[in-house]
C-alpha positions in Angstrom: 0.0 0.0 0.0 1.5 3.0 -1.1 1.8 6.2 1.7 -0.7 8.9 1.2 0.2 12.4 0.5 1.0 14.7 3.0 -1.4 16.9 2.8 -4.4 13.9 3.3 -2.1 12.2 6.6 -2.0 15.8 8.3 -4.8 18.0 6.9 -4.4 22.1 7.7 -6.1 23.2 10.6 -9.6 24.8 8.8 -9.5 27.9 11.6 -6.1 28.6 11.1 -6.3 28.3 7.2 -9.8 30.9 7.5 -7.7 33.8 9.3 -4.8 33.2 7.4 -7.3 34.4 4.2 -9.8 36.7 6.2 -7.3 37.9 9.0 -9.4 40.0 11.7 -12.2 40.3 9.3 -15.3 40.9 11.6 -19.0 40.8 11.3 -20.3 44.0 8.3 -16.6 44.8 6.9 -18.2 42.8 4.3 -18.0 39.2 6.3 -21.4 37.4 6.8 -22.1 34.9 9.6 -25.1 32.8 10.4 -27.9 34.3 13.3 -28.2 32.3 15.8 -32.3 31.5 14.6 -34.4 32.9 11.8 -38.4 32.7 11.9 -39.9 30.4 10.4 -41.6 31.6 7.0 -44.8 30.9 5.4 -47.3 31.4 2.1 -50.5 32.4 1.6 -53.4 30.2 -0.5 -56.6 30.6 -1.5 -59.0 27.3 -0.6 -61.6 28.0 -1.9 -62.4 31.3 -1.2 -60.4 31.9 1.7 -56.8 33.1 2.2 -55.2 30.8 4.8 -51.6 31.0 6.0 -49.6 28.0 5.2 -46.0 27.2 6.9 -43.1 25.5 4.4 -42.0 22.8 6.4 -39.1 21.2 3.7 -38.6 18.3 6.2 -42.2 17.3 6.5 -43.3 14.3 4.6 -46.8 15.2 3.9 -49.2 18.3 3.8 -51.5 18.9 6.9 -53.8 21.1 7.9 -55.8 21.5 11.5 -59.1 20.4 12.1 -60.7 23.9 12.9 -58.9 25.0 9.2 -60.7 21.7 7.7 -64.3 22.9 9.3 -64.0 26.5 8.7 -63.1 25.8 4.9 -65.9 22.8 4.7 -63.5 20.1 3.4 -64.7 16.8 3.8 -61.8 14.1 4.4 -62.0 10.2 4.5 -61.4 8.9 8.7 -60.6 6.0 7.1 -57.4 6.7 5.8 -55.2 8.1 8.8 -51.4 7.6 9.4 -49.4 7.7 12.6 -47.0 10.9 12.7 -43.6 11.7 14.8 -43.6 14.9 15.8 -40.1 16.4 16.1 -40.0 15.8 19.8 -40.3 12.0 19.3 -44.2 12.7 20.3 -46.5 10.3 18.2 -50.2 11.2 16.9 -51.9 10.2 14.2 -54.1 11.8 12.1 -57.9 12.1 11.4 -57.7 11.5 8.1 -57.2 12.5 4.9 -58.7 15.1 2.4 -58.0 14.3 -1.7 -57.7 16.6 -4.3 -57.5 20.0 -2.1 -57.1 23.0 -4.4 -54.7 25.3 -3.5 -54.0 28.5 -5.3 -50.7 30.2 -5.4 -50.8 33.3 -7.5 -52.2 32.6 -10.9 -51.1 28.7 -10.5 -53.4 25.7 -8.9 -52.0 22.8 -7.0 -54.0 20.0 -6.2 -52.9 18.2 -2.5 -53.5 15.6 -0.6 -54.0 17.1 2.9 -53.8 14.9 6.2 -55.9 16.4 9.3 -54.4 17.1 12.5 -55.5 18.1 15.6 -54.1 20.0 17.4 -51.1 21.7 15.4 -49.8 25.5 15.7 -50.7 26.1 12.7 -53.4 26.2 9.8 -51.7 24.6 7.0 -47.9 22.7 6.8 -46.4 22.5 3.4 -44.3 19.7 3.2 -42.4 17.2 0.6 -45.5 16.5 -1.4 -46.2 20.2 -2.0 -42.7 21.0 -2.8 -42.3 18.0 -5.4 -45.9 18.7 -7.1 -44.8 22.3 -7.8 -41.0 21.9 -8.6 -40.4 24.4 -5.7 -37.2 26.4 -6.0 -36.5 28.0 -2.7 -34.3 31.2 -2.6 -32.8 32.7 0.4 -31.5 36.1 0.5 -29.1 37.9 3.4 -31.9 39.8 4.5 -33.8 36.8 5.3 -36.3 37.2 2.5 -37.2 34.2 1.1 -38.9 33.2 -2.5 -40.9 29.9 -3.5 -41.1 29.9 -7.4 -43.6 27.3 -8.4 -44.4 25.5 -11.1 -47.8 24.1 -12.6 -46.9 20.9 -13.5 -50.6 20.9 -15.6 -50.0 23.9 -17.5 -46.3 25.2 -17.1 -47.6 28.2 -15.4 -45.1 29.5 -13.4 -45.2 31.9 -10.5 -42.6 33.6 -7.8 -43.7 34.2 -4.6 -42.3 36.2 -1.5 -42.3 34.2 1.7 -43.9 35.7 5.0 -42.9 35.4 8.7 -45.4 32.4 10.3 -48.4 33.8 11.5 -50.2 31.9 14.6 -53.1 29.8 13.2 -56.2 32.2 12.3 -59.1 29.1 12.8 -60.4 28.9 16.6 -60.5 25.2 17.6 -63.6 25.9 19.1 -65.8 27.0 16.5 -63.7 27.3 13.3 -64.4 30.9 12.7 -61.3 32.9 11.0 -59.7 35.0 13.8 -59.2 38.0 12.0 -63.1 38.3 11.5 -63.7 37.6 15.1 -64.5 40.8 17.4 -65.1 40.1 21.1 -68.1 41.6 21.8 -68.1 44.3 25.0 
């Protein structure tokens, strides 16, 4: 067996090769450096005919939405057809079902989704995997924390760019299903 290079036995320190390029560079003299966290960001859709907040979730493996969304937007889903899901904190639930064909409109472009009800998520709607593959979702991340989705009709090649928004809580009550922005508290 031949003896490997010296540069693979002893690789450079990476620290010491950074400031040996950068020297004492520091964070705005043009040198960037991750935050520590970054909201989460989200879309808005049309179902139907109302505009409901929905939060990209790349690592989710299917598209959900809560139960009070479901009602308020009168989908009907099949009980029959539930799945068991891990939340990230190794919690498991399952879910009530599943509702077929669910149009979504993004802009001037339709997606049709398969959407799993849950109960009782933070949120209205999570766009996961399914979403992103249907639509051929290219995600763009600027250094002001903007973010982009530009989608794609698979159906009719239509395709559309949209700016992400910061996550908004859930705007359908658990109790009732009304939209929370329509909802005065009477005095």
């Amino acid at each position: 067996m031949e003896s490997l290079p010296f540069a693979l036995k002893d690789p450079p320190d990476p620290v010491a090769v950074f400031f040996q390029e950068f020297g004492d560079a520091r964070e705005g003299d043009d040198f960037y450096v991750a935050k520590e966290s970054s909201s989460i960001r989200g879309l808005n859709a049309l179902i139907g005919e109302r505009a409901v907040h929905c939060v990209a979730d790349s690592g989710c493996s299917i598209v959900a939405m809560s139960n009070a969304t479901s009602n308020a937007l009168g989908l009907s889903f099949d009980p029959k057809r539930r799945i068991p899901l891990q939340s990230a904190n190794g919690k498991m639930d399952g879910t009530l079902g599943v509702a077929k064909d669910v149009p979504f409109w993004f802009g001037n472009i339709i997606s049709f989704l398969q959407v799993h009800i849950v109960e009782p998520p933070a949120y209205d709607v999570l766009l996961g995997r399914p979403f992103e593959i249907l639509t051929q979702a290219r995600i763009q991340n600027f250094l002001s924390s903007d973010q982009h989705y530009t989608l794609t009709d698979p159906n009719t090649d239509k395709v559309v760019t949209i700016p992400t928004i910061p996550r908004e809580l859930p705007r359908f009550r658990k109790e009732d299903g009304r939209d929370r922005r329509n909802y005065q508290v009477e005095r």
